[in-house]
Structure formats: structure tokens, C-alpha cells
VEXDREN-2710 file (C-alpha; in Angstrom, 1 decimal):
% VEXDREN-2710
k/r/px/py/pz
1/UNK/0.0/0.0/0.0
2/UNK/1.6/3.4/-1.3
3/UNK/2.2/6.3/1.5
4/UNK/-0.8/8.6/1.4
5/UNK/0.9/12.3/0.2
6/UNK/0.5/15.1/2.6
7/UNK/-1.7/17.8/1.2
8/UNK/-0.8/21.5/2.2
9/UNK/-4.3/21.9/3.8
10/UNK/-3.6/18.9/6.3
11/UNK/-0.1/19.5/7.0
12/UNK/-1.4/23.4/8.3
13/UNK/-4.2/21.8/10.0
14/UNK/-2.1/19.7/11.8
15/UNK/0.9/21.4/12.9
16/UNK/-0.3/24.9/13.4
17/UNK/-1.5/25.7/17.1
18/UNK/-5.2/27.0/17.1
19/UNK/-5.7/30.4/18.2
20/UNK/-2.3/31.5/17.9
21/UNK/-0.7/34.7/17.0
22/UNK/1.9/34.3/14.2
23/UNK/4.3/36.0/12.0
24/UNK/4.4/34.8/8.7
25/UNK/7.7/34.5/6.5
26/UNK/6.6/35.6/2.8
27/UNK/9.3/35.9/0.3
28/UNK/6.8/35.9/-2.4
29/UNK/8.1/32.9/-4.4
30/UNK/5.9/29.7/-5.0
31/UNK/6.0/28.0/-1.6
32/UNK/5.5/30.9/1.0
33/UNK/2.2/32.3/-1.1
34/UNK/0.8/28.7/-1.3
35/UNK/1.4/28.9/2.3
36/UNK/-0.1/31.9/3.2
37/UNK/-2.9/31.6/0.5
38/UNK/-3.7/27.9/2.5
39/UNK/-3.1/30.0/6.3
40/UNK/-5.4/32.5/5.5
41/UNK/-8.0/30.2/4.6
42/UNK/-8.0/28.3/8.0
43/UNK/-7.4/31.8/9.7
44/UNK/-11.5/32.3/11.1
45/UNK/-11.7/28.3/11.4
46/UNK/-8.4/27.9/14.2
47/UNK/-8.4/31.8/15.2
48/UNK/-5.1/32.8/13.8
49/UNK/-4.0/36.4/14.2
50/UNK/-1.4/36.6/11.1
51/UNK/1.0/39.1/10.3
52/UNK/3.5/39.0/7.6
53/UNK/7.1/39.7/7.2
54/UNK/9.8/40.3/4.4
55/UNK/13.3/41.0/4.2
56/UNK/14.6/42.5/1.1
57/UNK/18.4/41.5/0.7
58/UNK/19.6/43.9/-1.9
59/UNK/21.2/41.4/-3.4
60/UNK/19.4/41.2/-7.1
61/UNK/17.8/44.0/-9.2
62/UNK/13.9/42.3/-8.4
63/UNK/14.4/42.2/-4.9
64/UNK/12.7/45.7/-5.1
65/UNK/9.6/44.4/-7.1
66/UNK/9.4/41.1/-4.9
67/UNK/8.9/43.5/-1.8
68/UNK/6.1/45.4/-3.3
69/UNK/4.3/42.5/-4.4
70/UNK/4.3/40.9/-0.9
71/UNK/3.1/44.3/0.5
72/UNK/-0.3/43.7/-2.1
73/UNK/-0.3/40.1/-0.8
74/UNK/-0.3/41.2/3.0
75/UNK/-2.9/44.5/2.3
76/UNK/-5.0/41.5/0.1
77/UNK/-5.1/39.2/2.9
78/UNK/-6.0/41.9/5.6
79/UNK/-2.7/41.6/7.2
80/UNK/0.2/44.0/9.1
81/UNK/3.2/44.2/6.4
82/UNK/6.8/44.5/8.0
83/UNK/9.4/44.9/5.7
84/UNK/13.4/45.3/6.2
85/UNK/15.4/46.4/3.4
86/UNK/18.8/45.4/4.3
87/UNK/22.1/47.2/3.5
88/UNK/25.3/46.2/1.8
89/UNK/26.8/42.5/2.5
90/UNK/30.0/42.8/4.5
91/UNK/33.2/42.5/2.1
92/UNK/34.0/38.2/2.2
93/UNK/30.5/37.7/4.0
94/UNK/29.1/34.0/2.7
95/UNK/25.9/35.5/1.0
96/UNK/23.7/32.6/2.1
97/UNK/24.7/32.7/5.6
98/UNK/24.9/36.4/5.9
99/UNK/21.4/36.7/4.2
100/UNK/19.9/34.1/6.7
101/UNK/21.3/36.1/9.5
102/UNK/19.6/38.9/8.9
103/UNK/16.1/37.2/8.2
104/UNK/15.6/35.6/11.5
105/UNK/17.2/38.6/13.4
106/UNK/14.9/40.8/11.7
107/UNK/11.9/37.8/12.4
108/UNK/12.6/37.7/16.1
109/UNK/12.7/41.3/16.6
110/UNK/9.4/41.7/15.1
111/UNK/7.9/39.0/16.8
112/UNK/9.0/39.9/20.2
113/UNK/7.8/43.3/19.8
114/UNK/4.6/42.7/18.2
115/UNK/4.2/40.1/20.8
116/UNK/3.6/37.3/18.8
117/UNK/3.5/33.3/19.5
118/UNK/5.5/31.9/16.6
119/UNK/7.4/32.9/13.3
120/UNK/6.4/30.3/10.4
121/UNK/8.4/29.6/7.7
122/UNK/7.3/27.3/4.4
123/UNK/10.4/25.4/3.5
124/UNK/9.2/22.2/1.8
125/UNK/10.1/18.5/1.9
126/UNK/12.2/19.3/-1.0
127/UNK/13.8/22.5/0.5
128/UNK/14.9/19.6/3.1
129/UNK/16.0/16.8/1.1
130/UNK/18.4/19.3/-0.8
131/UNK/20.2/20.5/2.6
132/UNK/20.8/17.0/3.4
133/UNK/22.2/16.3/-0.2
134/UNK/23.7/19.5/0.0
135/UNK/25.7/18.9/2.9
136/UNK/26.4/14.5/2.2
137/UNK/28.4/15.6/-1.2
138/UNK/30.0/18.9/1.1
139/UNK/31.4/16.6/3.8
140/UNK/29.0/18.7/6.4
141/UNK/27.3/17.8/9.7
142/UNK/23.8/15.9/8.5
143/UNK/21.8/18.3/10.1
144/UNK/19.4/20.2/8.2
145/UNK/18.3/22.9/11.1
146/UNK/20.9/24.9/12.3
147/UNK/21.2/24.6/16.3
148/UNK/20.0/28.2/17.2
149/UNK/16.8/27.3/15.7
150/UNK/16.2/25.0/18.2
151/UNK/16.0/27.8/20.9
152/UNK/13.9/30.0/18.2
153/UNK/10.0/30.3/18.2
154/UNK/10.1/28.8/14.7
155/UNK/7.4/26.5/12.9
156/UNK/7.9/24.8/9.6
157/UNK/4.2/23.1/9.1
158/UNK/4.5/22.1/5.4
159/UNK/8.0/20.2/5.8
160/UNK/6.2/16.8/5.1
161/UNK/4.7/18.9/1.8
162/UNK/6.6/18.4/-1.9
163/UNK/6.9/21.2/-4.0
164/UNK/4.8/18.9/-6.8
165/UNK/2.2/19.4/-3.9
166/UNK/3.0/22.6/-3.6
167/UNK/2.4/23.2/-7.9
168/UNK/-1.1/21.3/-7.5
169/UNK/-1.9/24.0/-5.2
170/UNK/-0.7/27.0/-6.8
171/UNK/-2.3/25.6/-9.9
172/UNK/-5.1/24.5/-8.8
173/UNK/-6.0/28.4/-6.8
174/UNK/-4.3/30.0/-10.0
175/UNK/-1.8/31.7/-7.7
176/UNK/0.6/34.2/-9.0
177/UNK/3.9/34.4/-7.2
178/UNK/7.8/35.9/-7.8
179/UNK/10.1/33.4/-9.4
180/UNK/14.2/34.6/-8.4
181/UNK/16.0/34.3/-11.1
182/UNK/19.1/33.2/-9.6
183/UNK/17.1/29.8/-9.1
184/UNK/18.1/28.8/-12.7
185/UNK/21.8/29.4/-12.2
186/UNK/23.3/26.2/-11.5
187/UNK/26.5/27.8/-10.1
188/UNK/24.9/27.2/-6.8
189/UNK/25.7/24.1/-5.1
190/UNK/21.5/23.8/-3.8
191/UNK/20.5/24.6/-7.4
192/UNK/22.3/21.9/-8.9
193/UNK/21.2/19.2/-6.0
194/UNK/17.8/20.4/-7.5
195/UNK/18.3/20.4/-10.9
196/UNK/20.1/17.7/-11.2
197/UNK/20.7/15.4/-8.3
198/UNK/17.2/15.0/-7.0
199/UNK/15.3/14.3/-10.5
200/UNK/18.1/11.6/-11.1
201/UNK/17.5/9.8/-7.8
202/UNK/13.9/10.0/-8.2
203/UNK/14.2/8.8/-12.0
204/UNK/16.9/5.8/-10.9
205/UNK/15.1/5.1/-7.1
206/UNK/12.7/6.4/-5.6
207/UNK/9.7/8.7/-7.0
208/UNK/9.0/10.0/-4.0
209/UNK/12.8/10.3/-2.8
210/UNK/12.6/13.8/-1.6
211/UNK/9.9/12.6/0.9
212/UNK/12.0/9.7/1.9
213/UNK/14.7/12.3/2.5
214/UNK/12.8/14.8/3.9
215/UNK/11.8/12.0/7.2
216/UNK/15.6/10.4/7.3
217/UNK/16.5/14.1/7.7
218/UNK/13.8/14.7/10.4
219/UNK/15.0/11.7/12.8
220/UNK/18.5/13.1/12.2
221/UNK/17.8/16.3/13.3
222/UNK/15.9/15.3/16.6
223/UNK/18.7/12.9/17.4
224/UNK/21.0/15.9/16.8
225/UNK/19.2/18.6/18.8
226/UNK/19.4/15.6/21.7
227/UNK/23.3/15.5/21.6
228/UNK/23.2/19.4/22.4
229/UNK/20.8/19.2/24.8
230/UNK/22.7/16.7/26.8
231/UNK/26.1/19.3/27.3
232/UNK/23.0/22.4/27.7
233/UNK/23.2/22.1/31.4
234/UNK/27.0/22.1/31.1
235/UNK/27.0/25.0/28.9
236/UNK/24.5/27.3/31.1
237/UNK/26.9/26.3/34.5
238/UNK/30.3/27.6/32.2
239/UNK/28.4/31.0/30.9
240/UNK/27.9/31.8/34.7
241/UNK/32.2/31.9/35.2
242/UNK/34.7/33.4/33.9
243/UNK/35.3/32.5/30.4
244/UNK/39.1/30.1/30.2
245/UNK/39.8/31.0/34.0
246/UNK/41.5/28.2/36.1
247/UNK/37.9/26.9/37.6
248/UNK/36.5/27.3/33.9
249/UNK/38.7/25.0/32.1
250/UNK/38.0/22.3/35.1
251/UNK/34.8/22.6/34.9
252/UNK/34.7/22.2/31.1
253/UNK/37.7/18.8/31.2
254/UNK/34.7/17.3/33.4
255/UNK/32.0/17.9/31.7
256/UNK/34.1/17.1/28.1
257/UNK/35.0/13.4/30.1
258/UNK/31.6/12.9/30.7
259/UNK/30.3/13.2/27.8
260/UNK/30.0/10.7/24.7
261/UNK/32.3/12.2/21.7
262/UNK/29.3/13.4/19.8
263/UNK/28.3/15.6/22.8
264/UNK/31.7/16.4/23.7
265/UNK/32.6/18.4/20.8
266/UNK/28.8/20.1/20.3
267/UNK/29.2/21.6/23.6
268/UNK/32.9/22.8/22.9
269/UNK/30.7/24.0/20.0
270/UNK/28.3/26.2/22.0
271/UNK/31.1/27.1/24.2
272/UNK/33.0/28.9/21.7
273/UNK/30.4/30.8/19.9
274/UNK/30.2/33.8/21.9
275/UNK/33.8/33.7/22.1
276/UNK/34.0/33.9/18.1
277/UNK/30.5/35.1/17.1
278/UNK/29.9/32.0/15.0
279/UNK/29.4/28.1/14.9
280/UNK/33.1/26.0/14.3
281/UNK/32.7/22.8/12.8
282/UNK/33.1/19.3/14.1
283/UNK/36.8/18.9/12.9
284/UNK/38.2/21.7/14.9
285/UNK/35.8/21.6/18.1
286/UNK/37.3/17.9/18.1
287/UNK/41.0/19.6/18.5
288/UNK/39.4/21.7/21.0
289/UNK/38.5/19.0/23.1
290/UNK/41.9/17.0/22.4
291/UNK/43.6/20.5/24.0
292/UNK/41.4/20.2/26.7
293/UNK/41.5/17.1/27.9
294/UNK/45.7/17.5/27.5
295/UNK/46.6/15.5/24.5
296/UNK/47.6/19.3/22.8
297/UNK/48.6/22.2/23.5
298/UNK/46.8/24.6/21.2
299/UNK/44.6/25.4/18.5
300/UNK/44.3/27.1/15.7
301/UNK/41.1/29.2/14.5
302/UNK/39.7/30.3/11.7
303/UNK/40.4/34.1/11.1
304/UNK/43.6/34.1/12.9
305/UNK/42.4/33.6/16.3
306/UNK/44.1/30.9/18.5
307/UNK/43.3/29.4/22.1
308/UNK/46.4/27.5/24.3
309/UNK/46.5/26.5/27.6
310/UNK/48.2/28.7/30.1
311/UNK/48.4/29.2/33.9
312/UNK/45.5/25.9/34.4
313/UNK/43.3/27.4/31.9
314/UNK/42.8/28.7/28.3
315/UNK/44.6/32.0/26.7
316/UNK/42.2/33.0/23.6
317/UNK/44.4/35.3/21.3
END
């Protein structure tokens, strides 16, 4: 007996909290008005207060146009527009990562001071199924939900939804939405996973491999957030002292020895992020620990930075 397909209407229905207040993330391309074009529909049925929200990167001539025609999508829909136009990318910036960083800043802010419940975004199975791919053939962490989001308000309802689901619905409701451009450019690793990878799997394997993907990916990530929440406590007790003092660095040996490997280095992880402002991988929060627990003496970072062991605890230069 085949899987039954889930339909945008039931995946809302079933993973949206009734009578909720919640800001919607529009970028005005296929999947987010499908979204909000479903949402609104259901919004008298489960008492949904809705707002919507946009963040114009700058980074392509449309972006201009794709603001103003989520603005008529919000006034159409009867709901309060906030838009961010964002200014130039920092010089050697990663464009994706520096773009995502200013979305969910600029979510959060809105949605803490318009007091709202939940900020919901519409990536699809597919959006899903091409992170994993995306970081199998780059040698990345599996994960397909960066950590911080765990600690976010965030919902993605329509993660078990395919974007052939996705073009039923738009077709169906004869939609219009923006199409960006730089989708077709197959310069971009994701692109290529999309145009390329994914329809040959599903020719050669499965059909329906971007679902398949889309759930592998799902027990990954909860058996992911599970290894960070293990060294939390340990994390919270070594934010309370004095960052690489004497006490600090036994503290953190401790907890590092008491934790299986995979724990071990994801709480050296969230240990040095407010140190550097950003997430090291696996490979060097592994050397980390080494120079913890005494098998080194120092490490190199990225950017110049370095940290060594001095005095009973840790010298970061």
C-alpha cells in the first residue's frame, strides 16, 4: 500500500497551534504564497492572528519588485506588512549565511515586539531533502536545522509537503507568485542538488525520494538537537564563570569526560560561539577537546584567532 501524500491543507491543520498569533515569513516565491494563501483560509476556522514579514536582501535587481508584491499580498489578505530592506553584504561575507542572519534577526525582533507566538516559515520537503544532499556531497554535519533554531520560536508546518504538492496547489487556486531568477543558475551548489541530483535519484530510485529524505533528515535532526541538549546544562553552569579562567577549564575537562564524543565536541561547539561570534565545525571543536582534555597544546582558528592552555586554563588570542 503506497504512503498517502500530505496535502498543504492537512499538513497546516495539523501542525499549526489553534488560536495563535503568528508571523508569517513571505518571500513571495511559489512555496510561501501557497502557504499563506492555505493559512489564511484556515485563519477564522483555528483563530489565527497573522501578520506578515519580508526581508529584502539587496542582493538582485527584483528584490525591489518582490517587496512590493508581498506588501499587495499582506494589504489582500488583511494583514500587518513589515518589511526590512537590508544594507550592503560585508566585504568576504558568505551571501547565504549572511542573508539568513539577517532574516531571522529581523523575524525575532518583530515577533517579540509585536508580541507574537510563533514565526512560520514554508520550507518544503524538498527544501529539506536538498540541505541533506547539499551537505552528504560537502562533507557537512547531516543536520538540516541549524542549532539556534532549536531555541527559536520557529514552525515549519509544510516540511512533510513536496513542492509537486506545492504546484497542484498553486495551480489549482491559480496563484501568482515571484520566481528569483538566480534559481536557474546552476552555479549554486543547492541549485544543482535540485536540478540535477534529486530528479536523477527519483528517475533511478525512488519517486517519492525527496519525501523519503525529507523524514531520514527529520530523525536526524531530533537525534542531533538531543546531543546538544545533553552538554546544555554544562554549557549554562560555564556561561555563569569566567570565560578560560583556572575553575572554567576544570569545569569544562569534566563535563568534556563525561560526555559521549558526539556531545563532547557540540558543547565545545556552543562554548565557543560567543567567544567567536559564529558556529566551528566538528573537525576543529574535536582539537578543541583534544587540547582540553591534555593531548595538545593549542589550537588554531579560523580568522587568525588561536586558544592554548596557560596558567591551568585557556589564553584566547
Amino acid at each position: 500500500m503506497s504512503r498517502p501524500r500530505a496535502s498543504l491543507i492537512n499538513a497546516l491543520k495539523s501542525n499549526v497551534p489553534r488560536s495563535s498569533k503568528l508571523l508569517l515569513a513571505i518571500s513571495g516565491g511559489r512555496d510561501s504564497v501557497a502557504m499563506l494563501h492555505a493559512i489564511t483560509s484556515l485563519r477564522k476556522l483555528y483563530k489565527l492572528h497573522l501578520e506578515i514579514a519580508h526581508v529584502d536582501h539587496a542582493l538582485r535587481p527584483a528584490s525591489k519588485k518582490d517587496a512590493e508584491f508581498v506588501g499587495r499580498l499582506a494589504e489582500q489578505s488583511g494583514c500587518e506588512f513589515h518589511l526590512m530592506r537590508c544594507g550592503k553584504k560585508p566585504a568576504g561575507a558568505n551571501i547565504e549565511a549572511w542573508a539568513r542572519l539577517q532574516r531571522y534577526e529581523f523575524f525575532e525582533k518583530i515577533r517579540v515586539a509585536r508580541k507574537l507566538e510563533f514565526t512560520v516559515t514554508a520550507h518544503t520537503a524538498n527544501d529539506v531533502a536538498e540541505t541533506l544532499l547539499m551537505r552528504l556531497v560537502s562533507n557537512k554535519d547531516l543536520r538540516t536545522i541549524d542549532p539556534l533554531d532549536f531555541n527559536r520560536a520557529l514552525i515549519r508546518p509544510i516540511l512533510a509537503v513536496t513542492r509537486s504538492e506545492i504546484d497542484r496547489y498553486v495551480s489549482k487556486h491559480s496563484l501568482h507568485f515571484r520566481e528569483d531568477e538566480t534559481n536557474r543558475d546552476t552555479r549554486f551548489l543547492r541549485n544543482r542538488v535540485r536540478r540535477k541530483l534529486l530528479p536523477l535519484l527519483a528517475k533511478e530510485f525512488d519517486e517519492r525520494i525527496a519525501e523519503t529524505l525529507s523524514e531520514r533528515a527529520a530523525v536526524i535532526d531530533e537525534d542531533i538537537r538531543g546531543l546538544y541538549d545533553v552538554g546544555r546544562p554544562h554549557a549554562k553552569a560555564l556561561a555563569a564563570m569566567e570565560w578560560g579562567s583556572r575553575n572554567w577549564f576544570l569545569q569544562l575537562r569534566n563535563a568534556l569526560l563525561s560526555l559521549p564524543k558526539a556531545a563532547a565536541w557540540r558543547l565545545m561547539q556552543d562554548v565557543m560561539l560567543p567567544k567567536l561570534g559564529f558556529r566551528l565545525g566538528r573537525d576543529k571543536c574535536c582539537e578543541i577537546v583534544a587540547m582540553v582534555e591534555g593531548r595538545t597544546s593549542g589550537v588554531e582558528l579560523p580568522g587568525g584567532a588561536a586558544l592554548k592552555r596557560k596558567g591551568g586554563g585557556i589564553l584566547f588570542s
